[in-house]
N, C-alpha and C positions, 0 to 999 in steps of 0.2 A: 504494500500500500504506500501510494506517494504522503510525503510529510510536509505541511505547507506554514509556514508563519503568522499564525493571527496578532502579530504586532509588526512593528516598523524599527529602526533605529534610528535616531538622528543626530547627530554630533554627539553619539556616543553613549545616547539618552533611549530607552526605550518608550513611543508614543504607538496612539491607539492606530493599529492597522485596519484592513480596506482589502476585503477580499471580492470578488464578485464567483460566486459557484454556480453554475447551472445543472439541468437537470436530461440527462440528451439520449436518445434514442438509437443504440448503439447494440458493439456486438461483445461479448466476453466468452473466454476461454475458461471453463472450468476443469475439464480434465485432458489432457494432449490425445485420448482415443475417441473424444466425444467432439462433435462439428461446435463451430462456432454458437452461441448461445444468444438471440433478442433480447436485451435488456433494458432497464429506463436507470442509469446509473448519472452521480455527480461525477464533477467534473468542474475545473478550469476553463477548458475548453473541451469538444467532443473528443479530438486525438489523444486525450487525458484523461477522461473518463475511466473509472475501474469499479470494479465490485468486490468490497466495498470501495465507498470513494477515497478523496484522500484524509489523512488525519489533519487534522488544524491543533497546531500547538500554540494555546494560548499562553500568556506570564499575567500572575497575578495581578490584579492590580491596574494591569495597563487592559484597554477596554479594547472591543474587538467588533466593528460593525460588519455584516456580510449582508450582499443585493445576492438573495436568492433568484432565481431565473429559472423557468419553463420555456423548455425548448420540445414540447412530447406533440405527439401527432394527435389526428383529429380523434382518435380511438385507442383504447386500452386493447394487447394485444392478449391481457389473461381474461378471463370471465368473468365477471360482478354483475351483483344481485341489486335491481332496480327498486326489490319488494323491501326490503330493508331501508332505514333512515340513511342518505345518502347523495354528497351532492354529483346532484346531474345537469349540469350544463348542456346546452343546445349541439356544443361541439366540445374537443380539448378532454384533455385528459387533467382534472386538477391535482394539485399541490397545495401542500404548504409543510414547511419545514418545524421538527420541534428539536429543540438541543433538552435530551432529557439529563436531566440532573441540575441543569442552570439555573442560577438564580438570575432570574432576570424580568424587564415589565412586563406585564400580559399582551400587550401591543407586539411583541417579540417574543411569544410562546409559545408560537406556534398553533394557536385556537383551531382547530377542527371546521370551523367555517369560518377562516380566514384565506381559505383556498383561493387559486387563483390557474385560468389557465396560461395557454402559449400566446404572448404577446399584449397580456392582462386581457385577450379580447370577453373572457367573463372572469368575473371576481363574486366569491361567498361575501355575505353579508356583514362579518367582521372582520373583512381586506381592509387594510389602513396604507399599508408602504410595503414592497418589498427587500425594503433594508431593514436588517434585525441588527438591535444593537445588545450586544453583551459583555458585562460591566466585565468580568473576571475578577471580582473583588470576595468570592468566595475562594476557601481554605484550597491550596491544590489537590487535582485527584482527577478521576478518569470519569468521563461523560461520554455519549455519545448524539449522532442527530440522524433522526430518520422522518418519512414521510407521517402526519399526519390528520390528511384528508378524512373528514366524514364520510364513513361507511366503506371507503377504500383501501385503509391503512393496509390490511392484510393483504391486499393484492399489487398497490404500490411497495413495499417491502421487496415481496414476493419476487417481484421485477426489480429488483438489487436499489433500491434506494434506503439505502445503512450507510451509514461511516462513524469514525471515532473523536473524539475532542477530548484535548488534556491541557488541564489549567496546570501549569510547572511555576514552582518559586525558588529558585536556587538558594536563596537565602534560608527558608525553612528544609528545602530537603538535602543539601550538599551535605551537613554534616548528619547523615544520617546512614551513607555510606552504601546505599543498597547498589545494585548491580546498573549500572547507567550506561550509555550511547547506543548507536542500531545495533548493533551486534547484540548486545546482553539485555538492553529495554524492549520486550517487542509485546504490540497489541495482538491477543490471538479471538478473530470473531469467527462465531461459530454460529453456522443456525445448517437447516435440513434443506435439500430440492429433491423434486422428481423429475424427471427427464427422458422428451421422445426419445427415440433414435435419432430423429436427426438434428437433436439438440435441443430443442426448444424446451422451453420450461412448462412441467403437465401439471396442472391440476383441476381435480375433478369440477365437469359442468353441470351436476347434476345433483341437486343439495338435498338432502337425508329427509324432509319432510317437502316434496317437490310440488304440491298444491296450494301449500304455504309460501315457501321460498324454493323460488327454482334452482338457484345453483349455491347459497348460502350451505355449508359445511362446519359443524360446530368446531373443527380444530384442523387446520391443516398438518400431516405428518409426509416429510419425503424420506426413501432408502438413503439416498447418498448426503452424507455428511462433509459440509463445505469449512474449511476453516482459510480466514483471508481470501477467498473468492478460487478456491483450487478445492477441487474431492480428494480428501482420504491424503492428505502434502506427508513430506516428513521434512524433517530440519535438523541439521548436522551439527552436533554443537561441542564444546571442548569441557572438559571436565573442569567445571568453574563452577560459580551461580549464578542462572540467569533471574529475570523478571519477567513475569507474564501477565497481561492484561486481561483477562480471559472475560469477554461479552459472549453473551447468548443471545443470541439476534436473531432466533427461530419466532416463527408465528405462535407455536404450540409446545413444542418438544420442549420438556424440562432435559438437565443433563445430569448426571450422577457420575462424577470426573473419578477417577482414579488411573493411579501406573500402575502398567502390568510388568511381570518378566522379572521385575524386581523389591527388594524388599527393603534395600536401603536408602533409597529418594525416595524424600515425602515431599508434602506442599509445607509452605512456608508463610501464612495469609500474614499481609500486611496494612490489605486494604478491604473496603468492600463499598459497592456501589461508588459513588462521589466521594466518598471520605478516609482518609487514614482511619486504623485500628490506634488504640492508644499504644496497645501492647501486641509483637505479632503473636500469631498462636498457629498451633501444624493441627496439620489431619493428613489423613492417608486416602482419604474419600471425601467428596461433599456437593452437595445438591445444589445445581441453578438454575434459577427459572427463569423461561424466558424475561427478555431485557436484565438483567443480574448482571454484575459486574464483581469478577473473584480477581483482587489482584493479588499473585502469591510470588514467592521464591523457591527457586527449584534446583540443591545442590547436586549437578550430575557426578561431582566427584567424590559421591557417596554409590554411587554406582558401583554395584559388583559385573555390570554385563555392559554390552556393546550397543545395547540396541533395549531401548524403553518404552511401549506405547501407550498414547494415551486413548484409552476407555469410558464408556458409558456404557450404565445399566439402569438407565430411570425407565420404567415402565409407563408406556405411552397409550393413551391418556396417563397422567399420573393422578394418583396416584394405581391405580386397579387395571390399566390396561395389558397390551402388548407385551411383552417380554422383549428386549433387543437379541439381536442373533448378531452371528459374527461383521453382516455390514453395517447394520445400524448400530451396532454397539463400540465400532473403531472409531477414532475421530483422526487420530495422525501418532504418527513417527517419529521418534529421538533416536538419531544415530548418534552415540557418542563414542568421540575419538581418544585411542587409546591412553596418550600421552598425558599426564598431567601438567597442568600450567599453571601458572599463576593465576592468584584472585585476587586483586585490591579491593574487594569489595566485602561488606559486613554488615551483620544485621544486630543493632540495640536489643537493648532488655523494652525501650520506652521508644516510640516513635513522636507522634506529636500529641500535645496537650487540645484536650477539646471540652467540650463544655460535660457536666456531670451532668445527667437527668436527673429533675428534679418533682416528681411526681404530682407532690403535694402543692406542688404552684400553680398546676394545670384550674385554667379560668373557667372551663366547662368541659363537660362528659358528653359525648355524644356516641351513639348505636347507629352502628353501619351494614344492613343484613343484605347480604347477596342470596339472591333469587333466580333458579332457573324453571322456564313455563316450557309444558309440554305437552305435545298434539300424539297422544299414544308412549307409546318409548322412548319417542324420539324430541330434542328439545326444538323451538320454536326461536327464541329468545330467551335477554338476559337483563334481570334491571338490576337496581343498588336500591336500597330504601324504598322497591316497590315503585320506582318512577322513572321514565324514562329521560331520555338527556335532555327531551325539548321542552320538559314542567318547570315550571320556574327554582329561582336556585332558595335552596334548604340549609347548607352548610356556608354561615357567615363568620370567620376566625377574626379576631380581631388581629392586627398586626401587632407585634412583640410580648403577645402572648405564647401558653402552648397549652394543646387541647388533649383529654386523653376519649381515644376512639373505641372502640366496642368494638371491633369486626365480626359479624356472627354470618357464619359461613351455612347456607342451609340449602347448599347441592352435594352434586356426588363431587366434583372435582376440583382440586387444588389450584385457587387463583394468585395469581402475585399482582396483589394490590401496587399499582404508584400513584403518586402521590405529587403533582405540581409544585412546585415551589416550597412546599414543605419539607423539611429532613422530620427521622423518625426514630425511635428506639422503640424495638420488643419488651413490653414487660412481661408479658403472661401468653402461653398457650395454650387452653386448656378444654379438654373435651366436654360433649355434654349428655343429659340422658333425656331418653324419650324424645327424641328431637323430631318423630314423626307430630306426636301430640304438641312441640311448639310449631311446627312449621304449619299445624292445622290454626292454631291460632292466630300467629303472623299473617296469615294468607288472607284474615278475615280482622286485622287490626293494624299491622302493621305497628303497634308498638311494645319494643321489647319488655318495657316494664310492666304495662297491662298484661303480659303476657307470662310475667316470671320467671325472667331469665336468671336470676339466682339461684332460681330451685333447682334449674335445670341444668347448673353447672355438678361437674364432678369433684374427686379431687384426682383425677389423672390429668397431672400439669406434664406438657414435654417441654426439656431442656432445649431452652435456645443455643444453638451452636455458637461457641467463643468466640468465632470469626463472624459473624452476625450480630453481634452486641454490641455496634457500634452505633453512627449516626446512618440511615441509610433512605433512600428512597423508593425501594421496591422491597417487600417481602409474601411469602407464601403461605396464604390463610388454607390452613386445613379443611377440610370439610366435617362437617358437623362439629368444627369447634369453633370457642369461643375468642379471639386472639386481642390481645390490650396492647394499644401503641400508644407512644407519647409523642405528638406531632408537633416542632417547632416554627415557629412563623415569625422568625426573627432569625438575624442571621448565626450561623455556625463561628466564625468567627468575632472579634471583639465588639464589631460596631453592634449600637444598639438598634439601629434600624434599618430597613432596605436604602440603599441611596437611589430608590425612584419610586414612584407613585403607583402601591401594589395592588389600590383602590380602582384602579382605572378599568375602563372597561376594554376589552372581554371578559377580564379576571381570568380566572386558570380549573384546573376541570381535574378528577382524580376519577382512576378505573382500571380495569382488567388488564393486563397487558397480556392478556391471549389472546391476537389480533381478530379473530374470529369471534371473541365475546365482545373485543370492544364495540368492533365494527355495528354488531345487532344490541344493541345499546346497553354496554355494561359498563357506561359512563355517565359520570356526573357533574353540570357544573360546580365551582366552587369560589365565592367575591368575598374575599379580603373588606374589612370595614377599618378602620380607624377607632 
C-alpha cells in the first residue's frame, strides 16, 4: 500500500496538508493466477489507485484537510437492494467518505446522507463541501476510512473502497522504542472476497427473504482471504520484532488470529482500535470483529521454525456458524530467515498514560437493545432501540461528559457496536436469563426497565480480554447478553473540549458494523448538545 503525507513542511515547520483522493473505477490484481479484478478503489490519481488505497500518515496536532472526489460510472457494477433504506440517485454511483476513529466535526464525518455522486451532478441531503477537515489533535494511533453511503456501504466496500490513517507523534512515541520504519511498521488489512473465474468480484443477487428484499443478504462471507489487496500473501521477514497493524475490513467475517507451526511467537498487543494500551499484554489467540483494529508485536526471533502462519478459526456467522477449513481459515505467511540480527527495538513495562475511567461520573445511563425482525427463519431487518435511522434522534450526550450505555443484545448474532466520535471502555459483560420472556416484552414496550432487566441478568460475567480494556471504538456485544460501556464525549487527551463545534448539524450516528446490518438499518442517529 502507497504511504502519502497528510501534512506539509515548511521552513522546517510542520503545517496543515492538502490532499485531494478520488474514488476511480479501475482494475486490481488480487492473486497473479486470477485475471485482472473491476474495482471502485482510492486513489491520487486512477494510475494510483490500489486496494486498499493509500495510507495517509497524519502528525498530531498539525491538521489535515482532504477534497474527496467521485470519479465512478453511471452504475454500481455489484448488486444493491433498492427495497432497503438507500440513497438512489437518478444516475452515479454515491459516496461519501468516513475516517473511522476520528475525532472530528460532523460536517467531516462522513454522514451516511452526505453522499455525493460523479461530478457533484447529485448530492444527499447532508452534502455540505467535499473537503473534510481533520484536526489530528487526538492521542496517536491507527484509524482507518472507508465508504459510507446509505444503504451501500457493504457493497461500496465490497468494490475495495478501504484504506488506512495513522495519527504519529514522535515526540510521544520515539521513546517508546517499538519496532519503526517500512520494513518493521507495516499495516496488515484483512477482510474476505468471492470471485468468478474470470475475476470479477461475486456476490450473491438473490437475498434470503427474496419477496421482501431481492438481493439484501444478512452477512456477506467470501472463501479467499485478502490481506493488503493480495489472496492468501506471505512476507519474509528477519528474526527481529516487527509491528502489525492488523484491521478487519471484512463486511461480516469476525477473525480468530493465531500462529500456527509454532509455539514460541506470540502476539505482543500494544494497541487497540485508535488508542494505545497503557500496558502491553500477549495472547497466543484473539478475536476481531469486523472494522477492529489489533495492533500487536511479533518476536520472530522467538521462532523455533522457518516458516509461521497466520490463522483463523472464528466461526462464521459468529458466533454458531461455519467452521473454517483449510482456505478460509489461512490468512498469510511468515517466512523467516535463518540468521539472527539485530533488534534496536523494545517494548516498556508502560506505554502511554491515558485517562482512568471513571464510572461514577457518568451524567446519565442509557439502554441500547438491538433487535432482529423476521419473515419465517429468515431475518428481514435490523433496528437499535426498536427504531429505524430515519425516526428522529433519541440519544442527546452532552459534550464533556460520559454516559454509561446498556447494550442489550436480543439476536442470535454477535455485533460490534461503533461508536462516532465517542471512545469507550468495557465495564461489564454479562449474560442473561429467560431472554425469550424479555424479548416478549421488549417487543411490546420497548423499555428495558419496564421490562426488568435486572432480574434478568445472571451472575455469568465474561472476562474482558486485557488487550480490550482500553479506550476503544468498536466492541463485540454478545448475544443475549447484557454488555456496560462507558462512553466518552470529551477528548482522550488533555484538552477539555473538542476544538470545533460537535453541536453542528449532521451530528454523528452509532451502529452495527456488519455492513449488511448497517446497510438495512442497524443504525442510529446521534446530536451532541452542549
Amino acid at each position: 500500500m502507497p504511504k502519502i503525507k497528510g501534512y506539509d513542511i515548511k521552513n522546517g515547520v510542520p503545517v496543515a496538508g492538502n490532499l485531494t483522493i478520488g474514488i476511480y473505477d479501475t482494475t486490481w490484481k488480487f492473486h497473479r493466477d486470477l485475471p485482472p479484478t473491476r474495482v471502485f478503489a482510492y486513489g491520487t490519481c486512477k494510475e494510483s489507485a490500489t486496494v486498499p488505497g493509500p495510507t495517509i500518515e497524519a502528525l498530531q496536532g498539525t491538521p489535515t484537510f482532504v477534497t474527496w472526489l467521485n470519479f465512478l460510472p453511471s452504475q454500481h457494477f455489484l448488486p444493491w437492494d433498492p427495497t432497503i433504506l438507500t440513497a438512489i440517485p437518478p444516475s452515479g454511483v454515491p459516496t461519501v467518505t468516513h475516517l473511522h476513529g476520528g475525532v472530528q466535526p460532523p460536517t467531516s464525518d462522513g454522514n451516511s446522507l452526505a453522499w455525493f455522486t460523479a461530478s457533484f451532478a447529485y448530492k444527499g441531503p447532508h452534502f455540505s463541501s467535499p473537503i473534510y477537515y481533520y484536526p489530528n489533535s487526538q492521542l496517536p494511533g491507527n484509524l482507518w476510512y472507508h465508504d459510507h453511503a446509505l444503504g451501500l456501504t457493504r457493497v461500496n466496500l465490497l468494490s475495495g473502497m478501504i484504506g488506512t490513517y495513522q495519527i504519529t507523534s514522535p515526540q510521544l512515541e520515539d521513546p517508546l522504542g517499538l519496532p519503526s520504519g517500512p520494513e518493521y511498521d507495516r499495516h496488515l488489512v484483512i477482510f474476505d472476497r468471492d470471485f468468478h473465474v474470470d475475476g470479477s468480484i461475486y456476490m450473491n443477487s438473490t437475498g434470503n427473504n427474496p419477496d421482501i428484499h431481492p438481493q439484501w443478504q444478512p452477512e456477506y462471507f467470501g472463501k479467499a482471504i485478502i490481506v493488503n489487496g493480495k489472496a492468501w500473501p506471505f512476507l519474509t521477514v528477519t528474526r527481529r520484532k516487527y509491528r502489525f497493524r492488523i484491521l478487519n475490513a471484512s463486511n461480516a467475517r469476525f477473525l480468530q488470529l493465531y500462529l500456527s507451526n509454532d509455539y514460541g511467537v506470540h502476539f505482543t498487543h500494544v494497541g487497540s482500535d485508535a488508542n494505545y494500551l497503557v500496558r502491553p499484554t500477549v495472547s497466543r489467540k484473539f478475536l476481531l470483529a469486523p472494522s477492529e483494529i489489533a495492533d500487536v508485536i511479533i518476536d520472530f526471533s522467538l521462532s523455533t521454525t522457518n516458516e509461521v502462519i497466520l490463522r483463523n478459526d472464528a466461526n462464521y456467522p459468529f458466533p454458531d456458524g461455519d467452521s473454517t477449513d483449510h482456505i478460509t481459515g489461512t490468512v498469510m505467511k511468515f517466512i523467516i530467515k535463518p540468521d539472527k540480527v539485530q533488534d534496536p527495538s523494545w517494548i516498556l513495562d508502560t506505554l502511554l498514560a491515558l485517562p482512568i475511567p471513571l464510572p461514577y461520573e457518568a451524567a446519565k445511563t442509557r439502554y441500547i437493545t438491538m433487535y432482529e425482525y423476521k419473515n419465517g427463519d429468515e431475518p428481514t431487518h435490523l433496528f437499535l432501540n426498536a427504531k429505524s435511522i430515519k425516526e428522529p434522534v433519541t440519544e442527546t450526550p452532552k459534550e464533556g461528559t460520559s454516559e454509561i450505555w446498556k447494550i442489550i443484545n436480543l439476536t442470535e448474532d454477535n455485533h460490534p457496536l461503533h461508536i462516532h466520535l465517542g471512545a469507550f471502555t468495557v465495564l461489564e459483560q454479562r449474560s442473561m436469563s429467560d431472554v425469550e420472556e424479555f424479548r416478549t416484552c421488549m417487543n411490546d414496550t420497548n423499555d428495558a426497565v419496564k421490562c426488568g432487566l435486572e432480574k434478568h441478568l445472571t451472575q455469568e460475567v465474561f472476562a474482558i480480554p486485557k488487550h480490550e480494556r482500553g479506550w476503544k471504538n468498536v466492541f463485540k456485544m454478545k448475544p443475549g447478553n447484557v454488555t456496560t460501556i462507558l462512553v466518552r464525549f470529551k477528548p482522550i487527551g488533555l484538552e477539555a473540549q473538542y476544538g470545533f463545534d460537535v453541536t453542528a448539524e449532521p451530528g454523528y450516528v452509532y451502529h452495527c458494523h456488519i455492513l449488511d446490518h448497517e446497510d438495512n438499518e442497524m443504525m442510529r442517529p446521534m446530536k451532541l448538545v452542549h
